[in-house]
N, C-alpha and C positions, 0 to 999 in steps of 0.2 A: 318300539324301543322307548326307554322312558328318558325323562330330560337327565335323569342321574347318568344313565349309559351315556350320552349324549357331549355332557361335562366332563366325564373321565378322559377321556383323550386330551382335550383340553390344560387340563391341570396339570396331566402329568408331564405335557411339551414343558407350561410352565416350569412346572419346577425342574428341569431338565436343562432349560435356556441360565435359570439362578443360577444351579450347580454350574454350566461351562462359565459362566460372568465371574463369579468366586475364584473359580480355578486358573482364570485369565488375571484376574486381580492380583493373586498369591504369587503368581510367576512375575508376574511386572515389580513385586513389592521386594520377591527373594533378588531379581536381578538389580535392584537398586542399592540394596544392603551391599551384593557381591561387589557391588562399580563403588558404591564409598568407603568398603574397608580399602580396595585399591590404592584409592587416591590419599587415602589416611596413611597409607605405607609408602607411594609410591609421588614423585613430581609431576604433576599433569602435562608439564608440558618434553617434558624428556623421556619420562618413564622410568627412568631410576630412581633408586630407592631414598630415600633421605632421612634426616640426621637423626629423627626418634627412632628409626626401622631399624638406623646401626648401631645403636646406642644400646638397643635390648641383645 
């Protein structure tokens, strides 16, 4: 087997470990978006809606 065979395996775990990191990253970034439009419409400390939300 030659060292090319040998590095394939290798590489592709890599780029496999980037891809789930990304896809971890994209999910933490979308749920952060989700939680500040929240707070942007909603009182943090009550959860009802407030005066810009009722205003539109």
């Amino acid at each position: 087997m030659s060292i090319v065979g040998i590095q394939v395996p290798f590489y592709v775990a890599g780029v496999i470990i980037v891809l789930l990191q990304n896809h971890a990253i994209n999910a933490r970034m979308i749920r952060a978006e989700l939680d500040n439009r929240d707070l942007a419409i909603k009182d943090a400390l009550t959860g009802l809606p407030n005066r810009i939300f009722l205003q539109e």
